[in-house]
Structure formats: C-alpha cells, structure tokens
C-alpha atoms as one frame of an Amber mdcrd trajectory, in Angstrom:
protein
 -65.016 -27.715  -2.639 -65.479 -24.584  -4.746 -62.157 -23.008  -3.363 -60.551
 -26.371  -4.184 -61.862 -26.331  -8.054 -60.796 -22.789  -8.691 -57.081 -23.561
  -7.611 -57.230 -26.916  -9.544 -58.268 -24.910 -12.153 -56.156 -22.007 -11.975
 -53.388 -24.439 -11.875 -54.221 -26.353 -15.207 -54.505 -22.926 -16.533 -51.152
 -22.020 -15.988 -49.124 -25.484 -16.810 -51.237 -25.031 -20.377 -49.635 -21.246
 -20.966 -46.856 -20.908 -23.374 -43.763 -20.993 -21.153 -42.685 -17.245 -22.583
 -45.472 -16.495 -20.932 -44.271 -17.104 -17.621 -41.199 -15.883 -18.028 -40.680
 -13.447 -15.199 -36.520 -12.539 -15.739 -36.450  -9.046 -16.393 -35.332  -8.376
 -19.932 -33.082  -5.289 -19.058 -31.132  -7.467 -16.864 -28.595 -10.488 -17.445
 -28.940 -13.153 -15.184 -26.378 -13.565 -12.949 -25.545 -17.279 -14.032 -25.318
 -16.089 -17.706 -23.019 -12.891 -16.343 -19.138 -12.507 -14.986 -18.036 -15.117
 -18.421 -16.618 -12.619 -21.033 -14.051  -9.210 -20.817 -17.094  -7.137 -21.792
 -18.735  -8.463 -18.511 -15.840  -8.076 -16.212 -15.184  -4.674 -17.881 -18.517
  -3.873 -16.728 -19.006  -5.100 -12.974 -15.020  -3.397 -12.982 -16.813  -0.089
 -13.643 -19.165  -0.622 -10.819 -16.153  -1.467  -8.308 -14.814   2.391  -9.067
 -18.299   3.548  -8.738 -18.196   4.002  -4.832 -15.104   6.135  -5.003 -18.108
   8.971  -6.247 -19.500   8.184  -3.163 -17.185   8.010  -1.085 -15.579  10.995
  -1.863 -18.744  13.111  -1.555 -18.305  12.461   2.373 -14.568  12.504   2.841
 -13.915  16.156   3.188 -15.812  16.063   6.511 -13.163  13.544   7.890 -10.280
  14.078   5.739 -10.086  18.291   5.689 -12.984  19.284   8.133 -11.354  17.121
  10.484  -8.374  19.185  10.576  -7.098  23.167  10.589  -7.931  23.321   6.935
 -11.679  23.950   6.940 -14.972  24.463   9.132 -18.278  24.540   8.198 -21.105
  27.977   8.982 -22.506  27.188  11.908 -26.490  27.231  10.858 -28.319  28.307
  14.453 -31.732  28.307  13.026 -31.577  24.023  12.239 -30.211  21.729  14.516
 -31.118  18.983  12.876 -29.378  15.407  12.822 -27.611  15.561   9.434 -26.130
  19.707  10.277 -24.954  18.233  13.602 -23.168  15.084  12.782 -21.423  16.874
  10.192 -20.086  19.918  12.579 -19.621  17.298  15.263 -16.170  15.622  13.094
 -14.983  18.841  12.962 -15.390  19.935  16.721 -13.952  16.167  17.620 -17.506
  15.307  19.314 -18.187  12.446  17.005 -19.652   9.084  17.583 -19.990   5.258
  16.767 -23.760   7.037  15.000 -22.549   9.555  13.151 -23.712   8.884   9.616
 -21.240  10.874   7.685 -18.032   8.993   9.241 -20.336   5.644   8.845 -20.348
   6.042   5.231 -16.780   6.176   5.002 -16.739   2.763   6.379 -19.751   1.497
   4.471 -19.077   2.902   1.020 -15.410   1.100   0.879 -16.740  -1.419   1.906
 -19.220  -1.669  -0.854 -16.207  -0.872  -2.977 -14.456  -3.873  -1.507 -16.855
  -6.446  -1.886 -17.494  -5.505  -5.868 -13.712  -6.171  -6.238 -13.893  -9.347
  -4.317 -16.685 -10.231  -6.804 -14.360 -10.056 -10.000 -11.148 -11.508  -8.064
 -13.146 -14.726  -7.151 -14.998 -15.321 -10.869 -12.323 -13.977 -13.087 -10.543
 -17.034 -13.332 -13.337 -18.986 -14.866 -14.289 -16.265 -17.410 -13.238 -16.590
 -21.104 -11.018 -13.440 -20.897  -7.286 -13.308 -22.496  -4.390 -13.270 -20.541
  -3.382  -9.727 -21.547  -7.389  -8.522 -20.328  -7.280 -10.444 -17.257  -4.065
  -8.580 -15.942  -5.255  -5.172 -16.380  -8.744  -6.605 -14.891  -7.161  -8.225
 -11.909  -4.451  -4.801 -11.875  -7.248  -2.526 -11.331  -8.958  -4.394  -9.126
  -6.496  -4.979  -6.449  -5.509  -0.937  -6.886  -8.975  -0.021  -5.689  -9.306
  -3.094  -2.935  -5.931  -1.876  -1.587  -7.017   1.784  -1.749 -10.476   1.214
   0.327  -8.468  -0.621   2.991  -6.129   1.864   2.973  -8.228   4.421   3.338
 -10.443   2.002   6.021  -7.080   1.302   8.021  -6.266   5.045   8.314  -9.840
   6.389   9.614 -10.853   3.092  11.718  -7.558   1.150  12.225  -8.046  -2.578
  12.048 -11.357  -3.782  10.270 -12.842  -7.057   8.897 -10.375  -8.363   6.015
 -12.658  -9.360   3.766 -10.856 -10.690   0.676 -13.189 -13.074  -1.001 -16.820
 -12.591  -2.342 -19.827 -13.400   0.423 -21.795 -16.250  -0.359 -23.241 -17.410
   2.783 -23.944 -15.704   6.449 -21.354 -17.566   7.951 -18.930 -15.430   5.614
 -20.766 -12.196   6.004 -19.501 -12.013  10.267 -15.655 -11.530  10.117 -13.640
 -10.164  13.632 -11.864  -6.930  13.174  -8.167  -7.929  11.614  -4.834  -6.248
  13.243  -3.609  -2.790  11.726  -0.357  -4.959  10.583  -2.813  -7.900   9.271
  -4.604  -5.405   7.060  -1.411  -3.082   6.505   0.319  -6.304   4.617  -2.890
  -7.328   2.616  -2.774  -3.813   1.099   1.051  -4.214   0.634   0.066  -7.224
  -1.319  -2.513  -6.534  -3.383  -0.710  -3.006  -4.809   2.447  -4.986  -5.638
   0.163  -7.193  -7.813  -1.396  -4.409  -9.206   2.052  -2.588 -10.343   2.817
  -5.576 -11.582   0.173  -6.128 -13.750  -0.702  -2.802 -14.791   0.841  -0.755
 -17.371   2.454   2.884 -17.748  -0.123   5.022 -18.228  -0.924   6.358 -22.024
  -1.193   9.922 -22.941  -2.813  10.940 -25.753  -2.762  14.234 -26.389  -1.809
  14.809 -22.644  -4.259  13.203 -21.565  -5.451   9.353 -19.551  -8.307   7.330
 -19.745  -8.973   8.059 -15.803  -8.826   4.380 -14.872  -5.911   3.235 -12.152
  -2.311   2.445 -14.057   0.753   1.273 -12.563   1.290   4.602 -11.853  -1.601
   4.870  -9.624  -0.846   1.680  -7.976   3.323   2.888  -7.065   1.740   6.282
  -5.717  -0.737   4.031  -3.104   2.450   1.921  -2.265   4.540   4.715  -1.459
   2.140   6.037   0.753   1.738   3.312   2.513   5.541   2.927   2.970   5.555
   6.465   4.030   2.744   5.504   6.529   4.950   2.639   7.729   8.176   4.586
   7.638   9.570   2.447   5.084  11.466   5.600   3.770  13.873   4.359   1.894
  11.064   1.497  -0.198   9.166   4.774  -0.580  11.691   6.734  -2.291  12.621
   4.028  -4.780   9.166   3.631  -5.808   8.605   7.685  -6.103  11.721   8.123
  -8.159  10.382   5.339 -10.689   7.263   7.984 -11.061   8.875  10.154 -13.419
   9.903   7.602 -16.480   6.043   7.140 -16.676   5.666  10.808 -18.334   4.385
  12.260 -15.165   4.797  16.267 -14.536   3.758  19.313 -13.404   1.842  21.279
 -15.299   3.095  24.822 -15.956   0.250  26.743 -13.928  -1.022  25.529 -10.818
  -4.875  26.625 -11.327  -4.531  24.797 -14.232  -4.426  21.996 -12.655  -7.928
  21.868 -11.648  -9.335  23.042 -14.966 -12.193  20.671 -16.028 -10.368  21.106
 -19.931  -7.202  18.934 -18.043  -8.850  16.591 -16.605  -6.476  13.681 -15.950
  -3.598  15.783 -17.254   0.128  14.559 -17.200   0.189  15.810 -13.178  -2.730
  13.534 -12.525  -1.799  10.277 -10.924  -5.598   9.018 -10.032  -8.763  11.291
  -9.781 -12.027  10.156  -8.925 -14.058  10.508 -12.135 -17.171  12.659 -12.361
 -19.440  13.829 -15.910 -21.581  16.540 -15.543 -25.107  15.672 -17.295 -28.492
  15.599 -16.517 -28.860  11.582 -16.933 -27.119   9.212 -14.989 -25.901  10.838
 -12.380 -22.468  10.989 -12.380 -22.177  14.536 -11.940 -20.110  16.369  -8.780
 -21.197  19.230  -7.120 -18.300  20.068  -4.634 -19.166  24.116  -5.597 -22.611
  23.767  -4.050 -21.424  22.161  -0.979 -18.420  24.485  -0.498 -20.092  27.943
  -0.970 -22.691  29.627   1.659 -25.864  29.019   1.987 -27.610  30.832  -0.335
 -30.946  31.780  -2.332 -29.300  32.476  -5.651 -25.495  30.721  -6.578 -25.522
  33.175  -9.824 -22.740  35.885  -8.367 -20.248  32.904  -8.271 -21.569  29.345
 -10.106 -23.188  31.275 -13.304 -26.551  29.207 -12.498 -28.727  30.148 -10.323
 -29.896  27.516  -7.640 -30.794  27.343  -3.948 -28.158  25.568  -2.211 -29.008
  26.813   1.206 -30.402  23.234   2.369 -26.860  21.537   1.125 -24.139  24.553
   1.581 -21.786  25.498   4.613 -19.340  23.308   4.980 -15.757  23.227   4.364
 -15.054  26.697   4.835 -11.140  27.615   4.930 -10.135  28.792   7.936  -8.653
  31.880   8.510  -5.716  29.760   9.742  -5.331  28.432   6.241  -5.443  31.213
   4.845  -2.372  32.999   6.933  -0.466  29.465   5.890  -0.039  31.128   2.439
   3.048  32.944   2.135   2.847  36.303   0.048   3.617  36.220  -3.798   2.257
  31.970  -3.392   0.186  31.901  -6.585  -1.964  29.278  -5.203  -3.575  30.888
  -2.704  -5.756  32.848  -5.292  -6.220  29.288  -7.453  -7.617  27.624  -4.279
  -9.756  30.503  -2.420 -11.871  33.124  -3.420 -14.396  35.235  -1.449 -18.107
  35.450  -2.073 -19.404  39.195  -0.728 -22.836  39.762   0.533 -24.958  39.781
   3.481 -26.604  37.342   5.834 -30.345  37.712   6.499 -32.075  36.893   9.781
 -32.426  33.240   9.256 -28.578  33.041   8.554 -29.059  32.745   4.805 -26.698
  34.772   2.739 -27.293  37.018  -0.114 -23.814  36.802  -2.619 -23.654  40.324
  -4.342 -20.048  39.686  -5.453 -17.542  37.078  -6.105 -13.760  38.734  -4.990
 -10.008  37.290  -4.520  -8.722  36.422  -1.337  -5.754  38.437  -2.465  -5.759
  41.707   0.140  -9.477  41.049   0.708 -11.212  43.801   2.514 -14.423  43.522
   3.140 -16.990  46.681   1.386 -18.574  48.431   3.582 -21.768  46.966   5.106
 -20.726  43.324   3.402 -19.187  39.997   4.697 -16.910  37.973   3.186 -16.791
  34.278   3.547 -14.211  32.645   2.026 -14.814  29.323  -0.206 -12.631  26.893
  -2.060 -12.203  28.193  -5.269 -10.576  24.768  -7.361 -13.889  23.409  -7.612
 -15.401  26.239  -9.181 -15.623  25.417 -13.703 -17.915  26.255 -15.659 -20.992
  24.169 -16.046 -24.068  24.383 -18.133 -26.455  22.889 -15.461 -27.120  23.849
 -11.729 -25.531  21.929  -9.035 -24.284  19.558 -11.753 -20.700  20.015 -12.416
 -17.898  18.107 -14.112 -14.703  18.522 -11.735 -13.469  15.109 -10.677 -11.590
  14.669  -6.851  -7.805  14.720  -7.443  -6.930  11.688  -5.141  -2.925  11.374
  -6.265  -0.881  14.171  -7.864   2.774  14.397  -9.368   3.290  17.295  -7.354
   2.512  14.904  -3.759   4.566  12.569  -5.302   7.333  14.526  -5.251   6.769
  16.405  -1.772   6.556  12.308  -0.357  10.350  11.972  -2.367  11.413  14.958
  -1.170  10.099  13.689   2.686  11.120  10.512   2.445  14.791  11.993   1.247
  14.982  14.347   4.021  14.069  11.745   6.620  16.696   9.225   5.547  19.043
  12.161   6.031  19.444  13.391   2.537  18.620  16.580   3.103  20.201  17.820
   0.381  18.854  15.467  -2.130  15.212  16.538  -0.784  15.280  20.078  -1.984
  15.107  19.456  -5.827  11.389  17.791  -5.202  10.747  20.530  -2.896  12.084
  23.325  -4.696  10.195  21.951  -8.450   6.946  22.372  -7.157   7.474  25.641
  -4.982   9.203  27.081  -8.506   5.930  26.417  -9.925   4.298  27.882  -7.146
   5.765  31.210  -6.766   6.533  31.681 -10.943  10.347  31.830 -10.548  12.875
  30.421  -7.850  13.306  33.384  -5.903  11.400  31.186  -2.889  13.280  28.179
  -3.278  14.405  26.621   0.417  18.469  26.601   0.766  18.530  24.835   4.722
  19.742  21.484   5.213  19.045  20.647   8.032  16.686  18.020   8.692  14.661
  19.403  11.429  13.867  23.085   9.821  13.096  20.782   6.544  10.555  17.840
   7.906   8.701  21.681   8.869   8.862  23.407   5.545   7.794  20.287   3.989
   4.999  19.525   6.051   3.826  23.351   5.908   4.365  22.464   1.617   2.005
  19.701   1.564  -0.864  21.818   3.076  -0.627  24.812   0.969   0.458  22.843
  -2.061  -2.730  19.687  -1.000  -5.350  22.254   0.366  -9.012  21.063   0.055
  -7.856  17.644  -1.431  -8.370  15.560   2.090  -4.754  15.271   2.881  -4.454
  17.381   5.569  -5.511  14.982   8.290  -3.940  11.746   7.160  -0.533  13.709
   6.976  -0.697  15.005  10.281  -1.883  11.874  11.715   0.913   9.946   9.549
   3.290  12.806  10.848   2.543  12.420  14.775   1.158  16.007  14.911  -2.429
  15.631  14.919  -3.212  16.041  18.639  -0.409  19.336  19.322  -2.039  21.085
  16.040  -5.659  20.119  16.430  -5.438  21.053  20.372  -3.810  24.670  19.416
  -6.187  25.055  16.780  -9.015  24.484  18.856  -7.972  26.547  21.286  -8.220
  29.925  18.604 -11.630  28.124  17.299 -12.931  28.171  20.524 -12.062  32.028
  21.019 -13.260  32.848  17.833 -17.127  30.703  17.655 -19.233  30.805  20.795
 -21.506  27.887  19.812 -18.340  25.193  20.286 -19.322  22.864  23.108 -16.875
  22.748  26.143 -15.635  19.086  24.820 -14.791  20.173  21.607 -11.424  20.218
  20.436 -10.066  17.903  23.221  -8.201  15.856  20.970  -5.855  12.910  22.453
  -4.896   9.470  20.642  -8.102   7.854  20.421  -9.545  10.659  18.402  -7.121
   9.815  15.739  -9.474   6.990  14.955 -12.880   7.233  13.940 -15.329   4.809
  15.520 -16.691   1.543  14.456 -20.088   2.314  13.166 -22.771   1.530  15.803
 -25.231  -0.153  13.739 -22.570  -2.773  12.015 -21.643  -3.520  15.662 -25.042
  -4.844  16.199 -25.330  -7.261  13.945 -21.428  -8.278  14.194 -21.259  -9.082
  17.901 -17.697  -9.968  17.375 -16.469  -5.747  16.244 -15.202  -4.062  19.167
 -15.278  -0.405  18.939 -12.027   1.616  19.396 -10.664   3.263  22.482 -12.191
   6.432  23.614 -16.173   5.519  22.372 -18.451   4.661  24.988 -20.672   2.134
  22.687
C-alpha cells in the first residue's frame, strides 16, 4: 500500500508542475519536426552532407596512393598492432573484408550519401525559392554522385540507396550492378550541371562549395571511366569558358594563401583552429615518426603514434624527369637518425633535388605540398585538392589522343608540362597514339602525385595488375618484412572488399571475388 501511495503521489505531483517544467527538448537543438522548412535549414543539413568528405579523405591515401607505386608507409617493427597492420596490409595487397581503414571508405560515403538523401526527399516541401532550391538540389546530387563514384571504383556494385531511411525494411538493400550504379551517378551529375552555376571568382578566388564546374569535371571522369571519349572531351573543353586556369607556379598551387584558386575545380575544405575541428593534418601523417616535428612543421609535437605512412617511393621519385619543377614542390627530405625503437630524430629539413645523404644521417623522403605554415601543432589549414584544371586538361588531352587525335592532344599536354618545366623546351612532338597514351599516363602521376589518383588511373587504364606486380617485385627486394603473399596482385584485387561487419547484418551483400568471408 505504501509503494502504491508514493507513486499515486508522485504522479499528482507531476500532472500539477508547470508544463515548462517538464520540458525535456534540449534547447541547443531544433526539433526535427520544426527543422528541414526554410533555405537557412537546408543550407545547414547541406553543410553536414560535405562534412564526410573531411573524413573520408583522411583515409583515402591508404587506398587511393598507398595502394599503388606512389607511396609506402615505415615499416614500425617495434608495434604490430591492429591499426599499423591494416594500414600496411592495403599497400602490400594483403587486405581484408576487416580492415578498418578500407571499411571507412565504404562507411563514410555512405554517411555522406544518406545526408544527401535527407535534403533530396524534404526539399520539396520546404519554403525555399526556386533559384535556392536549384543550387540546394545542384550540390547535393554533385556530392551523392561523387560518393558513389568513388564507392563504385573501390567496391564495384553497392546498395543504391537513393532515398532517405525511414524504416528497417529500407535500411537492407542487395548490392546494385556496376552499370545500375554507373547510370545513377550519370544522372544525378547531369542534374547537378544543370542546376548549378559557373563558378564566381572574386579576387581569384571560390567559395569552396561544388559549381557546375565541379559537377562537368565528375562527369567527365566518369565518361573517361566508361570510355565514353568523345562525351568526355566535349564536356572538358566546356571547362575553360568557366575562368578555369593554371596558375603560373606549380607549388603555388598548394599554397594555403590560394586556396580554391582559379586551377581549383573542387577541394575538400579544411580551417585550421583550435575549436571545431575542422582542421587537416596531412603533414603529421606524412612525415616520420618523430619526438619533435620542429626541423620541418615549425611546431613542435610528437607525431610518432600517428606518422609513417605515405612515404614516396624511390620509384616515384626516379618518375621525375630532370629540370621537372615539381618534383621539389611535392617532395622534400627530412635528415636525421633513427633510434633503437625506430623513432627518428629530424636534424634537418633538405630538397630532394641531388639529395645525398650527410654523413652518419638518413634521409626519408616526405610529401612536401602539404607542408604551410600553421600557428598550431598538428592543426593545419591545407584542404585535399580532389579536381584540378591541370587533370582536366591531361583527361582532354587523353580522351583526344584515344579518339585518334593525337595531334589535337598535345596542346593540353604540352600547357601543363610548359608550366612544369618553366619554358617549352620539354614539350612532347610524337603523334603517335601508342608512345602518347604512355607519356600521358606517366603526366598524370608526376603532374597528380600524392592527390589519390594514382590507383584509380591505373585501374581505369587496365595497368594496375602489370605495374603493381613489377613494383612489388623491387619492394620485395628492397623490405625484408613483406609477407610472401604480398604484392600478388590479379583482378580481384582491383576491388576492395565488402566490409565484414555490414555483411552481417545485410545477409543479402555478397562479398567480391578473391575474399574468403
């Protein structure tokens, strides 16, 4: 009887409170029935839909230049642990369906994918003007079409999920063909160059969100991708009457004071700051492990926990050819010596130009475009260049050449080599197709190093298994910790796996050739 009076009571008690009192919505948050009605609101939820791009791009150097003859990581002998492994085990091709660091590949667009589904499905019953809801909707399809792009190029054919989730039944899709997801993509960037406009420079400079300029660049790389040569080229050409260029100095390029310059077509954005964190940090990844970053970063931090990986190879490094200015923009050489535990001390930051080691010290080279100045430690501002006028015109100058107008194809070619070399003493003369589809696949790496290019193109290019195969073949002669099965590349490595864990709880995703679960 007692218990039953309290609860009574207890229950009077709380019918008889003022209802504010009650009120348990959290006032720093906007319900969800009171949220996706007005531009401001769809301008928001459209800034968390490019969010994941920070994300994802913090993991797609392991797949996208680790993954090829561009980069390696330091092999670090004193940890073995989980996360050091599954990162060396893209590059050595001894990956599987657990390997976190493909995984969030897969996951993050995903999250990407289903934020853009979100405004796609609601916009239409917002109070937003006609003019708002194109560039909305424009945007929006650019960076659905650019996660299933990238998701259709690492994993091949995934769940098309094109509509927000509202219910289990939704949440459980089969994988979709290659071609199903191919034309989806297709679809959605033809929307998006139709609604979005040229972009706007203002004192040579973009806002950083996707334009129509962003959204022809995705389509012509997907026509590429398809060999659709010629729809590529007439997209590519249409590049130009948007005000994109080169700039006049490559390293310039990747200058933190040009951010989204005239050359940029799309870079993921990044702010350096101690709140919010937005911030990159490519630098700390890219150098050696390390007690003290000072000798190269100008701050002094302890990145020895998160540095190592993508390392250019030596092989990368011969790819330059002699008076190519960006081979000192993109590398540089930090000098020191490695303790006992495999931790190095920098005592000098050098140029890869004629490097020779001083005596007593190693040099390890490390990608030098990320390096800006920054006020904070392991909190810089460079973006991630995804799309640059300078690919752009490499893809023309490909897609010319392979529609047999050879000819035609050296004025791309030859605008950004001129740029490269200072003068056009290097410019390529051959016509013929053959020697050409060479020199401008050998352009694209030099030109695209350490911008996660390298492994799409020579997937997209049908070299991937000849290069990586003779590649690993000098890795393995040159590191004696790479397992037996490394570097035994064939046509189901092209593909990453389906991540394990979404297979179990999607009993309908089969997992691609070559993975055992």
């Amino acid at each position: 009887m007692n218990k039953i009076f309290i609860i009574a009571v207890l229950a009077m008690t709380v019918i008889s409170c003022k209802k504010d009192f009650i009120d348990l919505s959290p006032e720093d948050e906007i319900p969800v029935a009171d949220f996706y009605k007005t531009e401001a609101q769809f301008r928001m939820a459209l800034t968390a839909a490019y969010q994941p791009l920070r994300d994802l791009e913090d993991n797609d150097f392991y797949t996208g230049e680790m993954r090829s003859d561009n980069t390696h990581y330091q092999y670090y002998a004193v940890n073995r642990g989980t996360a050091y492994v599954m990162r060396e085990n893209i590059a050595d091709f001894v990956d599987d369906p657990t390997n976190n660091y493909s995984n969030n590949i897969y996951f993050h667009c995903f999250k990407g994918i289903s934020r853009c589904n979100i405004i796609l499905d609601r916009i239409d019953a917002g109070t937003v003007s006609d003019a708002a809801k194109a560039d909305i909707v424009g945007q929006t399809k650019f960076l659905r079409a650019f996660n299933f792009f990238k998701l259709v190029r690492y994993f091949g054919g995934v769940p098309l999920f094109i509509h927000e989730v509202t219910n289990a039944e939704q949440a459980f899709l089969p994988r979709a063909s290659v071609t199903e997801v191919y034309a989806q993509i297709v679809d959605d960037a033809k929307d998006a160059i139709a609604k979005l406009a040229n972009p706007v420079f203002v004192s040579g400079k973009q806002s950083g969100v996707a334009t129509r300029g962003a959204a022809t660049m995705l389509l012509a790389e997907v026509y590429m991708e398809q060999k659709k040569y010629a729809d590529a080229e007439a997209l590519l050409n249409t590049l130009s009457g948007m005000g994109y260029d080169l700039l006049a100095n490559y390293a310039d390029v990747f200058s933190t004071t040009n951010k989204n310059s005239k050359e940029s077509i799309f870079e993921v954005q990044y702010l350096e700051g101690l709140l919010g964190g937005q911030q990159s940090q490519f630098i700390y990844y890219f150098l050696p492990r390390t007690g003290n970053t000072t000798p190269i970063t100008g701050q002094k931090y302890d990145n020895s926990t998160i540095g190592g990986w993508n390392t250019p190879t030596q092989d990368m490094i011969d790819a330059y050819e002699t008076d190519d200015k960006r081979k000192d923009a993109s590398i540089a050489v930090a000098e020191g010596t490695y303790n006992a535990s495999n931790i190095f001390t920098i005592t000098a930051n050098k140029s890869i130009i004629n490097y020779t080691p001083a005596a007593g010290k190693t040099g390890v080279p490390y990608i030098k475009k990320y390096l800006n100045p920054h006020t904070n430690p392991d909190n810089t501002n460079d973006d991630w260049p995804i799309y640059r006028y300078a690919d752009a015109l490499l893809l023309l100058a490909e897609a010319k050449n392979l529609q047999g107008k050879s000819a035609e194809a050296l004025l791309p070619l030859n605008k950004v080599r001129t740029r490269a070399f200072g003068n056009a003493t290097h410019n390529i003369t051959t016509t013929d197709p053959a020697a050409l589809t060479d020199i401008i696949a050998h352009e694209r790496r030099v030109e695209l190093a350490f911008e996660n290019h390298r492994w799409h193109d020579l997937v997209r290019t049908g070299k991937a298994i000849d290069v990586m195969n003779a590649f690993g073949v000098k890795q393995k002669q040159l590191y004696n910790y790479l397992p037996a099965n490394a570097y035994q590349v064939d046509k189901n490595r092209l593909l990453f796996p389906i991540p394990q864990a979404e297979r179990e709880l999607n009993v309908d995703l089969s997992q691609n050739d070559g993975y055992t679960f």
